[in-house]
C-alpha positions as CSV (number, residue, x, y, z in Angstrom):
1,X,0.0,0.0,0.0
2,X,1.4,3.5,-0.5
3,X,1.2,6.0,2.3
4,X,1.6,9.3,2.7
5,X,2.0,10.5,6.5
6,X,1.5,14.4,6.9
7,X,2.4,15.9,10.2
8,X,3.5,19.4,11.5
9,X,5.8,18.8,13.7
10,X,5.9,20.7,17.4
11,X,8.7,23.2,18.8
12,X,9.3,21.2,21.5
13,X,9.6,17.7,20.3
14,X,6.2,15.9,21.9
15,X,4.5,12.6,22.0
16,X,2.7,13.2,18.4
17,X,5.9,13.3,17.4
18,X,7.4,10.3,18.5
19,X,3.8,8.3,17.6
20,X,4.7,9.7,14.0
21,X,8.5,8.7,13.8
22,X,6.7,5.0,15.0
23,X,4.2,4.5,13.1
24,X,6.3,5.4,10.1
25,X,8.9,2.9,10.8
26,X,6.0,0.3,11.9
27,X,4.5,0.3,8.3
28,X,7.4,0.5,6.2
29,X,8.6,-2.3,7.9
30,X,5.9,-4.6,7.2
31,X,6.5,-3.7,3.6
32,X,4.3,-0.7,2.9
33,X,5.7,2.5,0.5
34,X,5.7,5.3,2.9
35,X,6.1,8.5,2.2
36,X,6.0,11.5,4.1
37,X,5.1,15.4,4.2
38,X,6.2,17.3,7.1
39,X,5.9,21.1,8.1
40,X,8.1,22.5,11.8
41,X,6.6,25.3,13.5
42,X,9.7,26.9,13.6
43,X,8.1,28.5,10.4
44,X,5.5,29.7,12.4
45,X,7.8,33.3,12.9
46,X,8.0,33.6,9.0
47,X,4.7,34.3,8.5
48,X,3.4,37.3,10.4
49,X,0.0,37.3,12.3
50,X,-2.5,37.8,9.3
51,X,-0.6,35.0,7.1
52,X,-0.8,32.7,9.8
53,X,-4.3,33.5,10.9
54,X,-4.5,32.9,6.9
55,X,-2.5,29.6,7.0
56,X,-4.0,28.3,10.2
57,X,-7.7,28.3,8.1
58,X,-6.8,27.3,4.7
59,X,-3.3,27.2,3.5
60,X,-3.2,26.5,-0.8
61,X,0.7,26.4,-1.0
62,X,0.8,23.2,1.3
63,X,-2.3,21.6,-0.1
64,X,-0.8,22.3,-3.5
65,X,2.6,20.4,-2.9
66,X,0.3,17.8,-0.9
67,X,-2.1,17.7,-4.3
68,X,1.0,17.3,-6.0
69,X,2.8,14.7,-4.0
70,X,-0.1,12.7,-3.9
71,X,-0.3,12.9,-7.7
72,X,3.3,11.7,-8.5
73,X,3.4,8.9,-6.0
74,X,0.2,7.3,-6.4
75,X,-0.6,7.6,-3.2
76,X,-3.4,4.8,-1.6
77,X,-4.2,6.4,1.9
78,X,-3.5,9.7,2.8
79,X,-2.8,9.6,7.1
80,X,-2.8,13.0,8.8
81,X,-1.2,13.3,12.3
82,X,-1.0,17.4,13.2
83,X,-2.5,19.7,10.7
84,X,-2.1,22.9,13.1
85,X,-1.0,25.3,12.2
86,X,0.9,25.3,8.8
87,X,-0.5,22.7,7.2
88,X,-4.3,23.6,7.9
89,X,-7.2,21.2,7.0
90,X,-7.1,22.2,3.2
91,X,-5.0,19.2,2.8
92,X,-7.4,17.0,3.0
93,X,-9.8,17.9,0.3
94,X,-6.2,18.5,-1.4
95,X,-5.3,14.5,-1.2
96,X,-8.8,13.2,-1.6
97,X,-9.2,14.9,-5.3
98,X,-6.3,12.9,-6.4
99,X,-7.9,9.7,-5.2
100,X,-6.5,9.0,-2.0
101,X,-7.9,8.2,0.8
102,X,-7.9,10.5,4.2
103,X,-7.3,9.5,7.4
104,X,-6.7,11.6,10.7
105,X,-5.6,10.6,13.9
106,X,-6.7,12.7,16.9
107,X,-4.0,12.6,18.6
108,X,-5.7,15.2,21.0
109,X,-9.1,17.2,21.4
110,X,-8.3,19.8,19.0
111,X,-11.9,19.6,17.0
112,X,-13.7,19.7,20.3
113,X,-11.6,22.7,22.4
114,X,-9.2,25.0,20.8
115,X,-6.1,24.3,23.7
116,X,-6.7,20.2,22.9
117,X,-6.8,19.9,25.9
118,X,-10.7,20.1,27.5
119,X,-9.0,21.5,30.6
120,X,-8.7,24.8,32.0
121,X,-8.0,26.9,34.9
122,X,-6.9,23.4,37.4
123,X,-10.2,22.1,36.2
124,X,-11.8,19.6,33.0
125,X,-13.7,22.4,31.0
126,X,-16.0,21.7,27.9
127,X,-17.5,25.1,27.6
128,X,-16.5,25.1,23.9
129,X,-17.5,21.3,23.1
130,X,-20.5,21.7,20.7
131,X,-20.7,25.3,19.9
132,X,-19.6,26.1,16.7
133,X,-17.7,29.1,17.6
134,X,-15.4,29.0,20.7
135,X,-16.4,31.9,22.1
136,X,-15.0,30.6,25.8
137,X,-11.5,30.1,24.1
138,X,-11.3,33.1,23.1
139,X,-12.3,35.2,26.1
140,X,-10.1,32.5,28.3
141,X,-6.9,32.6,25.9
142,X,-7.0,29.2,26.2
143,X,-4.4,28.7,22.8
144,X,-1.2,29.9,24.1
145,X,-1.9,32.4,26.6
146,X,-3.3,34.5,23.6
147,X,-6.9,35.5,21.9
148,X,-5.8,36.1,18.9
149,X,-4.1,32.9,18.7
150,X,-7.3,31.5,20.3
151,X,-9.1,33.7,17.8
152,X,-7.4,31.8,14.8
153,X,-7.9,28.4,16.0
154,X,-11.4,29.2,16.8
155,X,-11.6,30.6,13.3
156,X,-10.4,27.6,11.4
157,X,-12.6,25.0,13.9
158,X,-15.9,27.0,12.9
159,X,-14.8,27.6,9.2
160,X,-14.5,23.8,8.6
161,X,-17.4,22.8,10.7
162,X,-19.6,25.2,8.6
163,X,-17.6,23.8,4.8
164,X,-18.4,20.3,6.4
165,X,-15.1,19.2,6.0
166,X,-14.6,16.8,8.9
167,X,-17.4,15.1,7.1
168,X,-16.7,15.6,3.7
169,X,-13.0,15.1,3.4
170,X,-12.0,12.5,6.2
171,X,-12.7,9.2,4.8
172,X,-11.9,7.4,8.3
173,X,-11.2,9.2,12.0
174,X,-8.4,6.9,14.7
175,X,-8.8,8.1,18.5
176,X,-7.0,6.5,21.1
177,X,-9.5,5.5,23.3
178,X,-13.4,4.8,23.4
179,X,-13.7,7.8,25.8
180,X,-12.2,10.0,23.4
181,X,-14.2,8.4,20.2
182,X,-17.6,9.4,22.1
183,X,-16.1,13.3,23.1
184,X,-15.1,13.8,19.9
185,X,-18.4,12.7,18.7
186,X,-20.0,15.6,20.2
187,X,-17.9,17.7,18.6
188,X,-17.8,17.4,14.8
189,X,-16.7,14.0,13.9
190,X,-18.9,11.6,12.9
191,X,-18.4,8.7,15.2
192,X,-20.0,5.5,12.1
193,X,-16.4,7.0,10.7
194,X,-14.3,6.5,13.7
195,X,-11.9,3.9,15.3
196,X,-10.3,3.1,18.3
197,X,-6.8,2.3,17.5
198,X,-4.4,3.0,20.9
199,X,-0.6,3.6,21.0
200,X,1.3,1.2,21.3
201,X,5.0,0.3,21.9
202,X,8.1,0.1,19.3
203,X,10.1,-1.5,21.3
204,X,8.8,-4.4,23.8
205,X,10.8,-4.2,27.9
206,X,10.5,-7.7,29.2
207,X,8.5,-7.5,32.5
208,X,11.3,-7.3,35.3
209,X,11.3,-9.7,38.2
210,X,8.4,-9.6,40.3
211,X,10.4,-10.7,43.8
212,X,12.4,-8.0,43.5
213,X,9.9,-5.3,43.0
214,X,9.1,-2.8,45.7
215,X,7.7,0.6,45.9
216,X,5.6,3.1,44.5
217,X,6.6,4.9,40.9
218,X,5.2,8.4,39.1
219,X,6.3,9.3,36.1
220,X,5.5,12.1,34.4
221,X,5.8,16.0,34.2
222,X,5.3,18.2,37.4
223,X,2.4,19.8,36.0
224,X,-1.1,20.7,38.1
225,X,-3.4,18.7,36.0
226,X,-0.9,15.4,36.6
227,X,-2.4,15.6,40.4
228,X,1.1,15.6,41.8
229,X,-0.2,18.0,44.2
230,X,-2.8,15.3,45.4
231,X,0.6,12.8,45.0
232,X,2.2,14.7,47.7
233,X,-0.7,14.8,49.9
234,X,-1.3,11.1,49.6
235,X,2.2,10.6,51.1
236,X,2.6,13.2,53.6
237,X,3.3,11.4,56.3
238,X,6.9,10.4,57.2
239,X,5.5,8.3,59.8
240,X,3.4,5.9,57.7
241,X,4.6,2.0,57.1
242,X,3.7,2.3,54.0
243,X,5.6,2.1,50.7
244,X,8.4,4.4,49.2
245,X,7.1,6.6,46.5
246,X,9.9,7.1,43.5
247,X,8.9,10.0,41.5
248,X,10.4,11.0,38.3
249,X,10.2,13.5,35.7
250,X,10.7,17.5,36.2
251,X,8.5,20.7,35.7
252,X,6.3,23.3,37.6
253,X,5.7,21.7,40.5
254,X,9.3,20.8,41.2
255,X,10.1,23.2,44.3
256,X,7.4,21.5,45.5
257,X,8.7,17.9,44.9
258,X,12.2,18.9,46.2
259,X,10.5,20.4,49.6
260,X,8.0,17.1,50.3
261,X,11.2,14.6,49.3
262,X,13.6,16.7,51.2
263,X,11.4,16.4,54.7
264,X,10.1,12.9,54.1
265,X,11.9,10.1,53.7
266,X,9.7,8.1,52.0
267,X,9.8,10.3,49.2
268,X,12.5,10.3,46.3
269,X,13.1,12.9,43.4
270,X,15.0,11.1,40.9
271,X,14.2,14.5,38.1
272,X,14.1,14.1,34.8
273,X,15.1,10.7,33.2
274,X,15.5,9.2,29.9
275,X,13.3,6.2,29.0
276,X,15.8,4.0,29.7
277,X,16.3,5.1,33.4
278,X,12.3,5.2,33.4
279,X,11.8,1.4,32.4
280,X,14.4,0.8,34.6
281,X,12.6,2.0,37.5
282,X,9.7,0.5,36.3
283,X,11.3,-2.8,36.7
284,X,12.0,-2.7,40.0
285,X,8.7,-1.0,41.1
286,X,5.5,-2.4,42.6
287,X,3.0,-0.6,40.6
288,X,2.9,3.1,39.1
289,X,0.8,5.6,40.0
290,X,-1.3,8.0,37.9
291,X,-3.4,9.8,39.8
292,X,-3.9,13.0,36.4
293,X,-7.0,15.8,37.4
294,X,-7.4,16.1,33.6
295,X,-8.8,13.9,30.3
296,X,-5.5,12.6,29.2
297,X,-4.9,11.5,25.8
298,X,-3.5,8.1,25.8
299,X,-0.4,8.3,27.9
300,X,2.8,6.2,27.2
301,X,3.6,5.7,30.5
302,X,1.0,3.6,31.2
303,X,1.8,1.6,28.2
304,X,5.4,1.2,29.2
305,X,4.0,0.3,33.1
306,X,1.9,-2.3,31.1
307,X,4.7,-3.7,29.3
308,X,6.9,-4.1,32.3
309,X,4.1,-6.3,34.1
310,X,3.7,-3.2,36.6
311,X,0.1,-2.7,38.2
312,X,-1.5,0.8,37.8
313,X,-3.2,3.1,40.5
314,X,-5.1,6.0,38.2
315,X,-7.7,8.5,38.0
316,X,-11.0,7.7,37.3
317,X,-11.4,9.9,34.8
318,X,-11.7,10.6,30.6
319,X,-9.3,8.3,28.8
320,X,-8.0,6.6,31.9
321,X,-11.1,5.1,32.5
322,X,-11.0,3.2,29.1
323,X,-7.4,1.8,30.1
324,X,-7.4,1.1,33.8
325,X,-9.6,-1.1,35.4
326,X,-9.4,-3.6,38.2
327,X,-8.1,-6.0,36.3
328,X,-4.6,-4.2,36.0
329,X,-5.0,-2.1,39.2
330,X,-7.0,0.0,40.5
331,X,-9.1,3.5,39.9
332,X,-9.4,6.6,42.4
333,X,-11.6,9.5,41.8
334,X,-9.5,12.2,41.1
335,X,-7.9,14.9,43.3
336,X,-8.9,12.4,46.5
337,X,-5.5,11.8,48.1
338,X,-7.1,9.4,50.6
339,X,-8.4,7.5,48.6
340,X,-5.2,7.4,46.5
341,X,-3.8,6.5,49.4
342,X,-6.0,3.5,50.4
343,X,-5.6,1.8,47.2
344,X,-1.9,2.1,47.1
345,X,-2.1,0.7,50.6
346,X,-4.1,-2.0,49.1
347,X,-2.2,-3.1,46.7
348,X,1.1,-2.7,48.8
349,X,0.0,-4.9,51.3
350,X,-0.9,-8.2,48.8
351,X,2.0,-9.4,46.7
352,X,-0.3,-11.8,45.0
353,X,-2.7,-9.8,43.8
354,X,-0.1,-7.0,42.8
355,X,1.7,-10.3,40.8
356,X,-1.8,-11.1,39.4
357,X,-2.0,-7.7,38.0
358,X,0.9,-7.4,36.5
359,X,0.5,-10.1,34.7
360,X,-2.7,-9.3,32.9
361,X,-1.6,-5.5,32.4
362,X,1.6,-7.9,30.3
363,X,-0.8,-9.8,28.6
364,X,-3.1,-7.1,27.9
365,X,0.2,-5.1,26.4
366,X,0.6,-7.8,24.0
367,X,-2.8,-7.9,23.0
368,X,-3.6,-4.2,22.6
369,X,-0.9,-2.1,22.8
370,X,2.1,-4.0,21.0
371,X,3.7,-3.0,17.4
372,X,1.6,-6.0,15.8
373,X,-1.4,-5.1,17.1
374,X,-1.3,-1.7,16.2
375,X,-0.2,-2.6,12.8
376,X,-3.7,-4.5,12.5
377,X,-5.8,-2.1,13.9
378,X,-4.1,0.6,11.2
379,X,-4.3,-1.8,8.0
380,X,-8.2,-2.4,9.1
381,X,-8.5,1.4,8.9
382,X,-6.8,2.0,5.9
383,X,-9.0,-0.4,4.4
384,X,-11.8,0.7,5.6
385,X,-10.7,4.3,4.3
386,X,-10.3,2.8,0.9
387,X,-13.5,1.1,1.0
388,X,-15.3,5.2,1.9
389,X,-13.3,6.9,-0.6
390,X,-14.7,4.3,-3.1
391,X,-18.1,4.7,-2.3
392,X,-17.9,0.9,-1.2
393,X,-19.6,-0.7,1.5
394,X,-17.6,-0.7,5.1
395,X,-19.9,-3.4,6.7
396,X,-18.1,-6.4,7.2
397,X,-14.7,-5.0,6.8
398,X,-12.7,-6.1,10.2
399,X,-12.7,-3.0,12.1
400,X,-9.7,-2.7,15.0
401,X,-10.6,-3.0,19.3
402,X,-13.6,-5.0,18.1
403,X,-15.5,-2.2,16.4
404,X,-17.3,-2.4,13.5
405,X,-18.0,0.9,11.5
406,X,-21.4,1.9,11.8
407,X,-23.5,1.4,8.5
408,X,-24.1,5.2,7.0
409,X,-26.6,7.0,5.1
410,X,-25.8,5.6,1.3
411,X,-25.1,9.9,0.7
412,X,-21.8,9.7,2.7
413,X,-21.2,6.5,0.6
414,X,13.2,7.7,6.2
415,X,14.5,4.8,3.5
416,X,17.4,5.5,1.3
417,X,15.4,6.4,-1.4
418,X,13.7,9.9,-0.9
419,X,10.5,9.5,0.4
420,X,10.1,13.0,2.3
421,X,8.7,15.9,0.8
422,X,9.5,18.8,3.1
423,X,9.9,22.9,2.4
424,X,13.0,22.4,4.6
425,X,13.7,20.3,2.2
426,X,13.7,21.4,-1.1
């Protein structure tokens, strides 16, 4: 099959990024001819506020060269990763006139809330989910700290809603998670067209040993909405027999982190650390702990705890609720430390039902979250893409997680050779 992945790649480098640079290594690898079309937002300066408001909405230069690639490399299935904000959702009408196919992950909750995020001011916020212009973003500054930035993500959201593009040009829609399938089917994506198809891992860390396992592990950044405030709390006291709690990763929160491990010593700061130092620790925990305020998207960490055979503690909340459950550990509601507290307890306290979780959290990692399976669950949408751009039938076609694509109104019937089209690059 030829593929063409299109991505605008972050400042910072993020995990749409790294989902990108693994799924593009994922298919070529099982023989498919991938190409790819990539925009940087270190661009984003070159254009001035009313280009990019411009660019942000409908940009014609980058669906021309995407017209064009498609075009000359006969491309099958056009997949879309980010589109904001250089590459604008003009590509996709841009890719589907040349007879390919469109698919978009949402990697995020872009089409519902102008930050992605559904979260605002140390609380979830949906104020914007539904309306067709996001007024609340706007008047919040939810994009960047900025309203006109807000403004111009707001604009492009209600333009496309009102062309009908997310219905017209997207042959087939991939969210992470079942929660996320159903929120962005309030917004404007037509759920008969959508997929669950989670992340998964390139490279598979054999569960460590379970007898030597002991303690409690975070992982993540020291942001608000992770609940590492509610973290703390849960382990305030220096008194307690209960377990050590590891925490790694750096960010806001981290004079915070330094005072609590400082003055308890059942609390260590290890910082930031590279995924090898994570998995590491993850091997020699008892379970990880999760305990985020906010939707999540689909987070890697608990993909990696999975793959290590490590039991999870999370919130009960958004996305986390379609991946934790008590068969791989446990779920809290969120922002209660003591009840965070009482299930780590818990689990802490029965070695064979922590060893009992681990292993199904393993086996469900090879199942669900593993290169193979992802591979199946994105062939199954391609073809199903294929079968919509067509104007065949979908019914019948094996759909990934188990679910089969609604029937719909018959109306809406890096290799060595270059294989990267990029303005950076020409």
């Amino acid at each position: 099959m030829r593929v063409l992945l299109v991505h605008n790649r972050y400042r910072q480098r993020g995990g749409e990024d790294a989902v990108f640079e693994a799924e593009l290594d994922l298919l070529r690898a099982a023989g498919h001819e991938v190409s790819t079309y990539v925009a940087h937002n270190d661009e984003v300066s070159d254009s001035g506020r009313v280009g990019l408001l411009v660019d942000t909405i409908w940009n014609r230069e980058r669906a021309r060269e995407i017209r064009q690639t498609v075009r000359d490399r006969q491309i099958d299935v056009a997949h879309f990763h980010n589109t904001l904000p250089l590459i604008s959702p003009a590509a996709y009408a841009a890719a589907r006139s040349e007879g390919a196919a469109v698919v978009q992950t949402l990697h995020n909750y872009r089409l519902a809330c102008p930050s992605a995020l559904l979260f605002r001011d140390g609380a979830v916020c949906e104020k914007c989910l539904g309306k067709s212009i996001a007024w609340p973003a706007i008047r919040h500054a939810c994009y960047r700290g900025s309203r006109p930035a807000s403004a111009a993500v707001a604009a492009m959201l209600f333009v496309h809603r009102l062309r009908g593009t997310y219905r017209s040009d997207v042959d087939a829609y991939i969210t992470l998670t079942e929660f996320a399938r159903q929120k962005m089917s309030e917004a404007s994506v037509p759920r008969e067209r959508s997929h669950v198809v989670p992340n998964f891992l390139a490279d598979d860390p054999s569960p460590g040993d379970f007898e030597a396992r002991d303690g409690v592990l975070f992982v993540g950044r020291l942001n608000p909405e992770k609940g590492v405030r509610t973290l703390l709390e849960a382990f305030s006291d220096p008194s307690s027999d209960g377990p050590k709690l590891t925490i790694a990763g750096d960010g806001p929160l981290r004079d915070a982190v330094a005072q609590a491990a400082s003055e308890n010593p059942r609390i260590e700061w290890l910082g930031a650390v590279e995924r090898e130092g994570v998995l590491g620790a993850m091997a020699r925990a008892s379970m990880l702990v999760f305990p985020s305020t906010w939707y999540e998207g689909f987070p890697m960490t608990i993909v990696e705890a999975f793959a290590s055979g490590l039991p999870v503690v999370a919130s009960e909340i958004g996305s986390l609720s379609s991946i934790v459950d008590d068969e791989v550990g446990a779920t809290v509601m969120p922002g209660d430390a003591e009840a965070l507290r009482e299930a780590v307890l818990r689990l802490s306290g029965d070695e064979a039902l922590r060893r009992e979780l681990g292993e199904t959290a393993r086996s469900r990692f090879e199942t669900e979250f593993s290169a193979s399976a992802h591979l199946n669950g994105i062939e199954s949408v391609y073809r199903t893409a294929i079968a919509h751009r067509n104007g065949e039938s979908v019914e019948g076609l094996a759909a990934p997680q188990g679910l089969q694509p609604e029937s719909m109104p018959a109306d809406e019937a890096e290799s060595e050779e270059p294989s990267s089209v990029s303005r950076n690059s020409r």
